[in-house]
BASETOR-185873 format. One record per residue (C-alpha): x, y, z. Coordinates in steps of 0.1 Angstrom, whole numbers, plus 5000, padded with zeros to 4 digits. Layout:
REM residues N
XYZ/...
***
This chain:
REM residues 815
414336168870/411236078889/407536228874/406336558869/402936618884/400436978877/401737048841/399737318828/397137238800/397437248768/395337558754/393337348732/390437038734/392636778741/394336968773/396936688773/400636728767/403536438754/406136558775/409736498779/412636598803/416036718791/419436718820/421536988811/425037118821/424237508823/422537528788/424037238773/421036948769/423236608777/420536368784/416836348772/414536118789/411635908763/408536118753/405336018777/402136068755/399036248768/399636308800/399936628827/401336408852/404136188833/406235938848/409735898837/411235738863/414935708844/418635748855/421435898838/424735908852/427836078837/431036228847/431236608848/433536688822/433837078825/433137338851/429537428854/427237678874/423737508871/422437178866/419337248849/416537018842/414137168815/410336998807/409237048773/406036958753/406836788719/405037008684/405436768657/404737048637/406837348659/409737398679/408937208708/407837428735/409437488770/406937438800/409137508827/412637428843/414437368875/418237488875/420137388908/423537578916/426537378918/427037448957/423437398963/423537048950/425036878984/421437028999/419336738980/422436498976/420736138973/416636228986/414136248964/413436608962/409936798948/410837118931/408637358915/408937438876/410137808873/409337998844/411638008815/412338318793/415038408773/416538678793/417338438826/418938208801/422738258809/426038148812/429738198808/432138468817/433738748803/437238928807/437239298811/439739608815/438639928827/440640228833/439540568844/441940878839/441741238847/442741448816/443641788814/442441978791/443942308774/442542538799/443642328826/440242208839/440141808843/437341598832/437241228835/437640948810/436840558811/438640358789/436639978787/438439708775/436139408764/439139128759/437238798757/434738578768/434538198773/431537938777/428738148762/425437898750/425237738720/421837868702/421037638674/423637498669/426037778668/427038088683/428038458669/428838638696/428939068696/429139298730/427839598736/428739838761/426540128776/427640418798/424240658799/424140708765/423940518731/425840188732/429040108715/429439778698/432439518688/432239328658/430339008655/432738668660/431438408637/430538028648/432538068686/431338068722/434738168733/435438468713/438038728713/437739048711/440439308723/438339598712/438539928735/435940198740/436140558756/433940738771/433841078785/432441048820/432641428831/433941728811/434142118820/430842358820/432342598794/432742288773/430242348745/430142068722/427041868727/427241568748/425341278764/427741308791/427341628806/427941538840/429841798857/429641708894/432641438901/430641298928/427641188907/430540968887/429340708915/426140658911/426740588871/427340178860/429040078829/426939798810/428339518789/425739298774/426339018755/424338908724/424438648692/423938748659/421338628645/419738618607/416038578620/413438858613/412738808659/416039028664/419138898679/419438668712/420438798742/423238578757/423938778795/425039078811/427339278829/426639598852/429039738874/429140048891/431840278885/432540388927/434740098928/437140248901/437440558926/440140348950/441740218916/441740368888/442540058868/440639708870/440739398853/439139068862/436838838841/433038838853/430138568853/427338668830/424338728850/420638728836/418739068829/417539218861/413839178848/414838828839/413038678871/409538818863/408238438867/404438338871/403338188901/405537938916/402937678917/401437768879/403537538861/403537248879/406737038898/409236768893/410836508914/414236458912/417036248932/420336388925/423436178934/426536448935/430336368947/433236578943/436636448950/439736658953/442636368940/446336428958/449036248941/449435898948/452035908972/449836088993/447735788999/450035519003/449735459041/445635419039/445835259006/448234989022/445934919051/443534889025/444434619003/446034389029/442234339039/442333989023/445333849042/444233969077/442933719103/439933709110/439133949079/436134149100/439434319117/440534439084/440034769068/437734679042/435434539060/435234829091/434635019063/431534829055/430834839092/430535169097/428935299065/425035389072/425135169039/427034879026/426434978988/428735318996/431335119009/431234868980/431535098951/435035228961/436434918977/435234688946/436834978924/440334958945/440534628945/439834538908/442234828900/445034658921/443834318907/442434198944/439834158939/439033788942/440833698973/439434008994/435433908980/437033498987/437833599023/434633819028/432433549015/434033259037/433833429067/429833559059/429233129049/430733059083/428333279101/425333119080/423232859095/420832729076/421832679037/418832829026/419533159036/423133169022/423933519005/420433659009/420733939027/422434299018/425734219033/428934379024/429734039003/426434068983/426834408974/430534368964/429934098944/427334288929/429034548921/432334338904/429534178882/428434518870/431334638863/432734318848/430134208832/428434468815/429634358777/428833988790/425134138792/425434328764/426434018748/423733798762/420933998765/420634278746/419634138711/416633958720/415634248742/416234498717/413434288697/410834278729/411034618729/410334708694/408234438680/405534438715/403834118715/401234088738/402333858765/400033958794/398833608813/397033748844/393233658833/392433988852/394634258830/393534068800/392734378773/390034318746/390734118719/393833938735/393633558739/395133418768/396733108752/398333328724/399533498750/401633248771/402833078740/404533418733/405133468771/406833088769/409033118735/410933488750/411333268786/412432958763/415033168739/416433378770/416933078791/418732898764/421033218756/421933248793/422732848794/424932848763/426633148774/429032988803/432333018779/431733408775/431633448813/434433688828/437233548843/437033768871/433433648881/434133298874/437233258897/434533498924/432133198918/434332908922/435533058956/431933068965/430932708955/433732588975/432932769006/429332689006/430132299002/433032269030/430532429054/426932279045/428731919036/425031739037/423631939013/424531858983/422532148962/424532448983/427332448957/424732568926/422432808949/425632968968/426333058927/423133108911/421733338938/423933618924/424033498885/420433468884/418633618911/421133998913/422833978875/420533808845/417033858865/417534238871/419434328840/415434168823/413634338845/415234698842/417434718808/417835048809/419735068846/422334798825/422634978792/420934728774/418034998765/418735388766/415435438783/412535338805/410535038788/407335148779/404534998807/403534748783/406834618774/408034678812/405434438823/406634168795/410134178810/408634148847/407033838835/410333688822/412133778850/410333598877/410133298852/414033288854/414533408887/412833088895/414132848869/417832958882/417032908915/416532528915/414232548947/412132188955/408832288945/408632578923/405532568918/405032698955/406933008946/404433218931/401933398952/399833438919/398133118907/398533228872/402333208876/402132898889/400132758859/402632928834/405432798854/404132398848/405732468812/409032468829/408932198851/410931958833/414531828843/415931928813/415632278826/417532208865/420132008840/421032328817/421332518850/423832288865/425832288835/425632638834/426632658872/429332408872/430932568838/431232898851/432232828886/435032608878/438232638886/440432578850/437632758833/439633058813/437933308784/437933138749/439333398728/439133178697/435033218698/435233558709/432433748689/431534088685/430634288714/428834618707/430334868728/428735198717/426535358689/424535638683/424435978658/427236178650/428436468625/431236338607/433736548582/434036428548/437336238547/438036358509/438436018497/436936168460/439736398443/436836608439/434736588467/433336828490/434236798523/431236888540/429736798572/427136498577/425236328607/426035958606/425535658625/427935568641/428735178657/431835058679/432334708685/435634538698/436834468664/435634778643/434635118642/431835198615/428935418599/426335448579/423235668566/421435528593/420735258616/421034928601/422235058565/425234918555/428235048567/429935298543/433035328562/434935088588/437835138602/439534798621/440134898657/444034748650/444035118626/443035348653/446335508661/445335758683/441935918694/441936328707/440236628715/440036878683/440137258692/437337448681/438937698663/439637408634/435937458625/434037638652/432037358659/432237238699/432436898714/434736728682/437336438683/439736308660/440135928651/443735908631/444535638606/447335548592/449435758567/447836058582/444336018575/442136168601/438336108605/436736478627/433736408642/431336618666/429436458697/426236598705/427736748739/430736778761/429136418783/429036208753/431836358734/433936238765/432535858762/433435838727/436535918730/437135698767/436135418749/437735458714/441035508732/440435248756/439334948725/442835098707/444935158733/446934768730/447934908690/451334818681/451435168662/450035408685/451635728678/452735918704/452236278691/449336448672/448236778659/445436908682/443837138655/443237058614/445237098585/443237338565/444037608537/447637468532/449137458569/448037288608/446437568624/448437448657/451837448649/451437668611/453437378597/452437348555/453436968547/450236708555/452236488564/454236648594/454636468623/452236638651/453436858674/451536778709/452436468726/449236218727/447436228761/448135888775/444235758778/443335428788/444635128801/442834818779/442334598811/439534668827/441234618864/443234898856/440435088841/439935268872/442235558889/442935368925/444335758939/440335858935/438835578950/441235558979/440335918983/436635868984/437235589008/439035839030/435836059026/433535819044/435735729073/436236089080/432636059078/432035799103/435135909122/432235909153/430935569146/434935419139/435735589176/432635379192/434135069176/437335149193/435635139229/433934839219/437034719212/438334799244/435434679262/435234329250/438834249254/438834409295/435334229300/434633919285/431233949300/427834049285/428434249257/426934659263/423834729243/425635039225/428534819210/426934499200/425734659164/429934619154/431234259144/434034209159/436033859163/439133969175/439234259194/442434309197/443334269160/440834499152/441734779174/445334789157/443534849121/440835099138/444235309148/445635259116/442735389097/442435689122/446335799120/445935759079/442735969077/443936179105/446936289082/444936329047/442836549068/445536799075/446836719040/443536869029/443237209052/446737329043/445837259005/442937489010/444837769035/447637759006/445337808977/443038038998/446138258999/447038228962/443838268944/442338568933/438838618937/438338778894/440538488883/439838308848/439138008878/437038238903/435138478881/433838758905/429938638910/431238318917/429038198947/430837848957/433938048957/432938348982/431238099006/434537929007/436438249013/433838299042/434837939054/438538019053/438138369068/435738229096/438237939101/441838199099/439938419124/438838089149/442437999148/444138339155/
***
């Protein structure tokens, strides 16, 4: 989420707005970005980043201006359909605010029957009747906080209504209406259908709108529609297929496209259709033998990184593969080695974007994320609340502030990070330590003179791409949920270059900063004490019989944030109502309280999770809950805010519990309530539950990752870059027939050994080759199976008739 620019003013002397931006699945908010004060043009400049967790038609970004003393107020949206989201994949991307009103607020889908019969009446004329058959609907909007849904339906002439469904968005209904559609001219009961002509029966529509009930003097909400035209029931005179809800047809009357301003956005989408595993065995196999191939630039991995326009998009998935098949070290070992080899001058080891530095950087963000969290977090948890002034640049000096006070606060957060970061070798993952030690040996077998190579091979990842940009941008590391404030953000700057350069144990540091008044703060530092804390550091966590030390393991806050939590009925007499907690998860306990930093009125020991599920919504009509089960039966029910974070909770709570000697293996997915389970009717409390436990995650975090997905989204890029992997294979060919001057069209490839590296290239094309038919006959077989009205393929869904124009342009190519 970039900036908004052009917000319309606010209609009153101030004309400024404190504005803040909202993601949202459809119409469910998951993310909301920090308020910017008085401003028509605010910067944001955040990233979220989540995994999708249920089917969706828009991603919707909404702008709103906060009313302390209101509703907050809508100022405009910008909703992207799902298969237009591949259009602005990873660009930044201007889009113009469209107006929002309630009747273009829509989703969901709804089931319908509809029959039309001749009857024939005494006197043997025939008149038409529709029978309409409103069964269900599923994924209506949440208006807040809950939802009671009624349909009407309309056939020119007063509706007809079904009741009200209290506190769903996936009611039932099952309720059938008739209506007479034509009847016979000496009928002479009065009629709002007095249609005689059979032929005008096509130009009527049958109307289902959809609405929630709602106890507010403004009238009820309108929740989406349905026309259709009744022509279509002429061929067959039965139909029944479930709908998408569409908006009003005056629900587009927007202002001006430019009257409400724009937003820039950079959305990063990927979709990956997962075979079984089996599927991807060859590729997969090619894959992780990378390490052990000689010279490793003819190995898999590392054409990968070749041929990607990027080395970060070959990193993610390789780095994800490898940790899950705990490879990790010796592929990054063999990478590195070869990339020091290639160095010539020890200054400039690991300082470019190579497929090394971005791996590694990638291991350490996803290893060491609770070693930051750790590290960092509580002192910059207090930076960011408690805003000292620490601004030392004479020229951005604001009234009042005194430049000496200043750096003396500027020196103690420098001082108390540094020392955290120093002391914190022991807590160092494994995985990055054994990364490190690798590296310190490679860097002192090749530069042998130079006897500082061992610590700056190490500390120009710890420092300079792990502790120095986790400072300098929390919020990308988790440590802070949002942008610092530009105060604050230019505090951690300051730190950041102060240990950027401390870590780096370069000659004359001094010499490092362009600005003098960096280089005056910096004489604070120049004392050996500092280079000696950074060499213990270096040598402690790059050595090779360093292991974790469990027995000073501390803490580690994993999660927190507010929740609604049931009432577990631990009074005999207590209601069991429904409260917002606060809710914290660390590696030894799960607890809340009132609210942040209260005491903790319940905590449960992560060794008494016994199993952590999904709760269906009927138990209490509430969406997005989980269930965290105790022993003897006790259950704690709790609701996330949405479907994004409700999934996160329980990932992570299974995840911290998932090593429990009395897991249970089978659970009741709805609530005991009013004497019996609601799932399985059952009356005893204690009755042993009657769905088997989904099987959650695995508590190591190399296996924390499902290899068949990566390996697939590796085989995405190389069928990618299939062009770019066919050059390599001429080039290939060219070096090892001419061993003369290499052509200017090949010489962007590295390639040692061509002839090693031709046998992988053909490898990898054969493996991709195959997935790639594996892929079109999955989509020729399910293009002949699915049926366009489907619970799956509502009819108005658009992704799905542009891929039955695919499949029909591609069946008719082939015939």
């Amino acid at each position: 989420l970039g900036e908004a620019k052009n917000l319309p003013t606010y209609p009153g002397p101030n004309k400024m707005r404190d504005c803040y931006c909202t993601v949202n699945l459809d119409q469910e908010e998951v993310f909301r970005t920090k308020i910017v004060e008085k401003s028509l043009c605010p910067f944001y400049g955040e990233d979220f980043y989540c995994e999708i967790p249920r089917t969706f038609r828009h991603l919707s970004f909404y702008i709103f201006d906060r009313d302390v003393f209101r509703r907050d107020s809508i100022i405009g949206k910008v909703a992207i359909q799902k298969e237009d989201l591949q259009k602005y994949h990873n660009r930044d991307t201007w889009f113009q605010l469209q107006h929002v009103d309630a009747d273009s607020e829509v989703q969901g889908k709804v089931h319908l029957e509809l029959r039309l019969s001749e009857v024939i009446t005494d006197t043997g004329v025939v008149c038409h009747k529709l029978a309409t058959r409103v069964l269900e609907c599923q994924g209506l909007p949440i208006v807040n906080g809950q939802c009671d849904p009624y349909a009407t339906v309309t056939l020119a002439g007063p509706s007809r209504q079904t009741k009200v469904k209290k506190k769903t968005n996936n009611p039932h209904f099952d309720e059938v209406f008739y209506f007479e559609v034509t009847r016979p001219s000496s009928y002479n009961k009065k009629s709002h259908f007095d249609i005689e002509d059979v032929d005008e029966v096509d130009k009527m529509e049958i109307r289902v709108d959809l609405w929630n009930a709602s106890n507010l003097k403004f009238g009820d909400e309108f929740l989406g529609e349905l026309r259709l035209p009744l022509k279509f029931l002429r061929q067959s005179s039965s139909y029944e297929a479930w709908y998408f809800l569409q908006p009003r047809d005056n629900g587009n009357k927007s202002l001006k496209p430019d009257d409400l301003g724009s937003l820039r956005l950079n959305v990063v989408y990927t979709e990956d259709h997962v075979f079984s595993s089996d599927y991807y065995s060859p590729l997969r196999d090619v894959l992780l033998k990378s390490a052990d191939v000689e010279p490793v630039s003819a190995s898999a991995a590392h054409i990968l990184g070749e041929v990607c326009r990027e080395k970060q998009e070959a990193a993610i998935p390789l780095v994800r593969l490898f940790l899950h098949y705990g490879r990790i070290v010796p592929f990054i070992s063999a990478i590195a080695n070869a990339e020091v080899k290639r160095t010539q001058d020890p200054n400039t080891i690991f300082r470019g974007n190579s497929l090394t530095s971005k791996c590694i950087d990638e291991t350490m963000k996803l290893a060491g994320m609770h070693y930051l969290q750790v590290t960092l977090k509580p002192i910059i948890d207090e930076i960011c609340q408690v805003h000292k002034p620490c601004e030392i640049d004479p020229v951005k000096l604001k009234d009042g502030e005194n430049l000496e006070n200043n750096r003396e606060n500027l020196r103690q957060y420098v001082d108390r990070i540094f020392t955290v970061i120093t002391k914190s070798g022991v807590s160092c993952p494994t995985v990055m330590c054994d990364i490190f030690f690798s590296l310190r040996e490679s860097a002192a077998k090749r530069f042998q003179d130079d006897l500082d190579v061992r610590y700056t091979a190490v500390s120009s990842f710890i420092f300079l791409r792990f502790f120095a940009p986790a400072i300098l941008s929390p919020n990308l590391f988790q440590l802070t949920p949002h942008h610092p404030d530009p105060q604050t953000s230019r505090t951690l700057t300051l730190i950041s270059k102060t240990i950027q350069t401390l870590g780096s144990l370069s000659k004359s540091k001094s010499a490092n900063f362009k600005e003098s008044y960096m280089a005056t703060f910096y004489d604070y530092f120049n004392e050996q004490k500092y280079a000696d804390a950074v060499k213990n550091f270096l040598d402690l966590i790059s050595s090779s019989g360093r292991r974790d030390h469990k027995s000073i393991e501390q803490p580690i806050l994993l999660k927190e944030g507010f929740m609604i939590k049931r009432a577990q009925g631990r009074k005999r007499f207590g209601m069991k109502n429904f409260k917002k907690r606060w809710f914290r998860l660390t590696n030894h306990e799960f607890t809340y309280q009132k609210s942040k930093g209260d005491h903790p009125l319940c905590s449960i020991p992560i060794e008494n999770i016994l199993a952590v599920e999904r709760l269906e919504e009927e138990s209490f009509k509430m969406k997005n809950m989980f269930q965290v089960i105790q022993p003897e039966r006790r259950v704690l029910y709790i609701q996330a805010n949405n479907c994004v974070e409700a999934k996160d909770w329980i990932d992570i709570l299974t995840k911290v519990s998932q090593c429990n000697k009395k897991r249970l293996t089978v659970y009741h997915p709805s609530a005991y309530l009013n004497g019996h389970w609601l799932c399985c009717k059952a009356t005893a409390d204690n009755t042993p539950g009657c769905t088997p436990c989904t099987g959650g995650l695995p508590a190591n975090i190399q296996l924390d990752i499902d290899g068949d997905r990566e390996t697939e989204r590796i085989y995405s890029l190389f069928n990618l870059y299939m062009p770019k992997l066919e050059k390599m294979q001429e080039a290939c060919g060219s070096k090892s027939v001419y061993d003369g001057p290499e052509e200017e069209e090949y010489s962007t490839f590295i390639i040692d050994d061509p002839k090693e590296t031709y046998k992988t290239l053909r490898l990898i094309i054969e493996g991709v080759g195959t997935l790639e038919q594996e892929h079109a006959q999955y989509k020729r077989d399910k293009f002949k199976k699915t049926k366009y009205g489907s619970q799956e393929h509502p009819i108005g869904d658009k992704s799905f008739q542009t891929y039955i124009r695919q499949q029909s342009e591609i069946s008719a190519h082939s015939i």
